[in-house]
N, C-alpha and C positions, 0 to 999 in steps of 0.2 A: 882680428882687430885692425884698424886704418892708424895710421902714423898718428903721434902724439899729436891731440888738439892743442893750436893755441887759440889760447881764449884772453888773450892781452890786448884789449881795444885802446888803437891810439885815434884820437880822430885827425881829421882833415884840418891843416895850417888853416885853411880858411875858412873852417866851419867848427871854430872851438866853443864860440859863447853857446850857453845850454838853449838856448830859446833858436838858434837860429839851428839847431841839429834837429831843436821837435818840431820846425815850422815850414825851412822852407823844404824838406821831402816830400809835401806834396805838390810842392809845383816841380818836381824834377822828371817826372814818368807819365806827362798829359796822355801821351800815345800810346802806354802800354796796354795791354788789354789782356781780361782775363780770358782761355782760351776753355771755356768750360760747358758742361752740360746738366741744367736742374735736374733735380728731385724733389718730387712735396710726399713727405716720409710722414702718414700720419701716427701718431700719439696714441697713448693709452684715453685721453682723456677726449679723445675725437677733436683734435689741431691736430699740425702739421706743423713739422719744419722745414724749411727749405734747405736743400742740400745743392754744392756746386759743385761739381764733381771735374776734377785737372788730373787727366789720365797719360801714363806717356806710351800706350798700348802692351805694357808687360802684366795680362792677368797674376803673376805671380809674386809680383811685387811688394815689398811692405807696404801698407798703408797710413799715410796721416792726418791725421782728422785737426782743421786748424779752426781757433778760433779767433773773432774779432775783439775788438776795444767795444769800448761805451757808445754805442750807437754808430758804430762801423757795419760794414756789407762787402760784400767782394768786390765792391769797386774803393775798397780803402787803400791805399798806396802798400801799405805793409801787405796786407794780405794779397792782393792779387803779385805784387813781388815775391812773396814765399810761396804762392802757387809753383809759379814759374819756376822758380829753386830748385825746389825741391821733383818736381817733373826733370829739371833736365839734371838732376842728379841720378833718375833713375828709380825714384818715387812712387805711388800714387798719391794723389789727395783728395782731398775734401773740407770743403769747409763748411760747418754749419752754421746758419744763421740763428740768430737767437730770436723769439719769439719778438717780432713787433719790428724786425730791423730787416723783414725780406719785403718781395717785393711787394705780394699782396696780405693785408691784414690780418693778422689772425683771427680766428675765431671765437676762445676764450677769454674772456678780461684779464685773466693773468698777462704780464709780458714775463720780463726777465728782469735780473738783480746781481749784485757784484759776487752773491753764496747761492747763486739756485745750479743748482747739480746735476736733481733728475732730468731734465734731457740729455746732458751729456752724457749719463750713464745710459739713460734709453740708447742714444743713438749707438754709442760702444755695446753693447749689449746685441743690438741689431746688427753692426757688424762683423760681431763674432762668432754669428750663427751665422751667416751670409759666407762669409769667405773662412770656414774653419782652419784653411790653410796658412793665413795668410798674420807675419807680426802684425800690431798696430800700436801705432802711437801717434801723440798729440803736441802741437804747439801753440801754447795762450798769449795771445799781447793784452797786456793792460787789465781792463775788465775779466777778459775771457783766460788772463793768466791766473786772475784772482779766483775764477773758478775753479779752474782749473787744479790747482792747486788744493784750494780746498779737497775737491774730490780725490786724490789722490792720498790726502788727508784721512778722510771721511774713509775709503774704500779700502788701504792697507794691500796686503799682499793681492786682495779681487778685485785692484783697478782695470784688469784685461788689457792694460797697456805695456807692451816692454820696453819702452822709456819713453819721457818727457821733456819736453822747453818752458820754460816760463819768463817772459820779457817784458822788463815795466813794468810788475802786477802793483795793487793798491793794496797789499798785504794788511796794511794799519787805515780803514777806510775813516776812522773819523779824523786825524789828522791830515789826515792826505784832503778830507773834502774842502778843510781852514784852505790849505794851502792854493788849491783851486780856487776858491772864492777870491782870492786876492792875489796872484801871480802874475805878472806881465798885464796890471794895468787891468784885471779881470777881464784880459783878452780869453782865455780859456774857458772861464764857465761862463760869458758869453756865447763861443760857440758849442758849446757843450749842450747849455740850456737851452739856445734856440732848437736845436735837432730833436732835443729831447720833448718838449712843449709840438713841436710838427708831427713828431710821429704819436704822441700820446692824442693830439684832435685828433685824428683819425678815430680812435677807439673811445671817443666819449660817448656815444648811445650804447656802447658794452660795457664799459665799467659802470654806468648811474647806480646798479644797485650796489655797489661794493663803496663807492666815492661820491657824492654830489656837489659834483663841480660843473660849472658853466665853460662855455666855450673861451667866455671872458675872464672869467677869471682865471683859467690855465692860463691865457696872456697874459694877465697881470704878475703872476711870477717872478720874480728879478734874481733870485737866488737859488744854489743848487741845494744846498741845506735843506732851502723851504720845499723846493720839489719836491726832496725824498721826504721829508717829513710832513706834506700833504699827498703825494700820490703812491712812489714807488712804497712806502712802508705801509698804510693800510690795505692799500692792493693786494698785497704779499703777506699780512698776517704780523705785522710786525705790529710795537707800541712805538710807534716815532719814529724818527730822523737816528736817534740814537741806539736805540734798542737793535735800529736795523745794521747800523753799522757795528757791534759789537757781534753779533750773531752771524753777519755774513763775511769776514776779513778773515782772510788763510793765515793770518802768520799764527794763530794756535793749531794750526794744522802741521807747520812744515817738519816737525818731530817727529809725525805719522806717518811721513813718506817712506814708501816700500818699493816704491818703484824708481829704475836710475833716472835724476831728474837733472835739468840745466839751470837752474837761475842766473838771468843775465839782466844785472839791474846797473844802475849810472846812479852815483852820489849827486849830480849837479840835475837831476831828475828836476823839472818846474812845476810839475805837476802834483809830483808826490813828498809826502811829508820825509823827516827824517827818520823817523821810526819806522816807515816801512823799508827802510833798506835789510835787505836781508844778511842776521849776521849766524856764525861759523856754529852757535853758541845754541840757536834757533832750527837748529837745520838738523836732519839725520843722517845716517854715514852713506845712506842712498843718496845723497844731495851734494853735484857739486856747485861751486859759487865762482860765478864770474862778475863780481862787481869793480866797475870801473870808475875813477874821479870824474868823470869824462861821457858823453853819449848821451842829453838830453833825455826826451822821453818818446821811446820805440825811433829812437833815432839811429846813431852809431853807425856814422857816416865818414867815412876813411876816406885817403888818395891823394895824391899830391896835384892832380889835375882836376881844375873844378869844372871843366865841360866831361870828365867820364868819372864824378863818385863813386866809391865803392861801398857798398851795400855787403856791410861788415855781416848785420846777421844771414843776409842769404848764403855766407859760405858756413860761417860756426856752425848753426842749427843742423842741414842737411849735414855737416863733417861729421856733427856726434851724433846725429842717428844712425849714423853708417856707422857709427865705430861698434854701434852698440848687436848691429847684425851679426849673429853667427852663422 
């Protein structure tokens, strides 16, 4: 085991208010790049996921399978940061993209949803016939914590992972979506809902039989509510905007967890409701909790110099999956 973790995030003298910790991290890293190489890893159902694979050449290495936010990809500021982390810790990774969020389009009208699961079990399932050798574990931001999570839920002692991260998830997804509708001036689910409406055109001659919607009237759109309760829920099988958000939010999962897990959430979260903060009370003795007053959303930005931030989770994360190696 590695020296006790501290998981006490204080942020940056000048990066306290919660909207400037989730906003300006991505203009901090223009130059960085991810240092990776594809996979299109097909499906049981004939798709494909795209895999990015940040190797730091030790085949023997743990593996981490990382996942993005709400219409993130590996050039998301968090994720190609936790590539790099977690590689020059000593690492492998991997990050899977979620159906509809790689480069080229999927093939089935299904995308992806804040509780769909089966790829990330497919793809762990693949891995752990591939490298019989080798741990694996996983880190979710946001969306892909909220999956994440779930499944861990959902799976119990046959998650095939020997620990987990979870950061910023939307554990409580119908309050968390109020909260985006109207947070910072509905700066949020403006840029939410534009990425979300660009990458669903793409896929409208594949959904018509599932959805009949116009090119226009995906435009017409103004709200993230209505999105999910005219695309992502009947795509997905769901009855609504509601139905879906009851059925896919992990916080009735986190009791379930069998595997050691990190939650690292921020009370001043702008995106997420107050309910999903995750509490002591909700959690299982596999679960530890690192919530902070403090840390925006997928923010948690530290350092008394504001030309060199520190990039609080790219040390926690890698520290507690190392602690967790034997």
């Amino acid at each position: 085991m590695s020296k006790q973790l501290d998981l006490n995030f204080q942020p940056a003298w000048w990066m306290r208010n919660r909207h400037m910790q989730t906003i300006l991290p991505r203009a901090f890293r223009p130059r960085l790049k991810a240092d990776v190489s594809y996979e299109h890893l097909t499906t049981p159902d004939n798709d494909f996921l795209e895999l990015a694979w940040a190797k730091n050449g030790n085949q023997q290495a743990p593996l981490v399978v990382v996942l993005h936010g709400l219409e993130g990809n590996i050039n998301s500021f968090y994720a190609k940061g936790m590539l790099h982390a977690l590689t020059k810790s000593g690492l492998d990774a991997v990050l899977m993209h979620f159906r509809n969020c790689s480069r080229e389009v999927n093939k089935q009208p299904r995308a992806y949803h804040s509780g769909e699961t089966q790829d990330l079990g497919f793809l762990l399932q693949t891995l752990s016939k591939r490298f019989p050798g080798r741990a694996l574990f996983a880190v979710g931001f946001s969306l892909g914590g909220n999956v994440l999570a779930k499944y861990l839920g959902e799976k119990g002692q046959a998650s095939r992972l020997a620990g987990a991260a979870v950061i910023s998830a939307p554990y409580h997804l119908s309050s968390s979506c109020q909260v985006i509708r109207k947070s910072c001036f509905k700066l949020y689910q403006k840029y939410l809902l534009d990425r979300m409406k660009h990458s669903f055109s793409r896929k409208l001659d594949q959904i018509h039989t599932s959805i009949n919607m116009t090119a226009h009237e995906l435009s017409q759109i103004k709200d993230l509510w209505q999105f999910d309760d005219r695309v992502t829920a009947p795509l997905h099988g769901f009855n609504g905007a509601e139905d879906y958000y009851a059925q896919a939010s992990a916080q009735p999962y986190l009791s379930l967890i069998e595997t050691p897990t990190l939650l690292i959430h921020a009370e001043d979260d702008p995106m997420l409701s107050k309910q999903a903060i995750p509490l002591i009370q909700q959690v299982s003795e596999q679960v530890k909790l690192a919530v902070s007053s403090k840390g925006g959303h997928v923010g948690f930005i530290s350092g008394a110099n504001p030309f060199k931030p520190i990039y609080w989770l790219e040390k926690v994360v890698p520290d507690y999956i190392h602690s967790l190696i034997k």
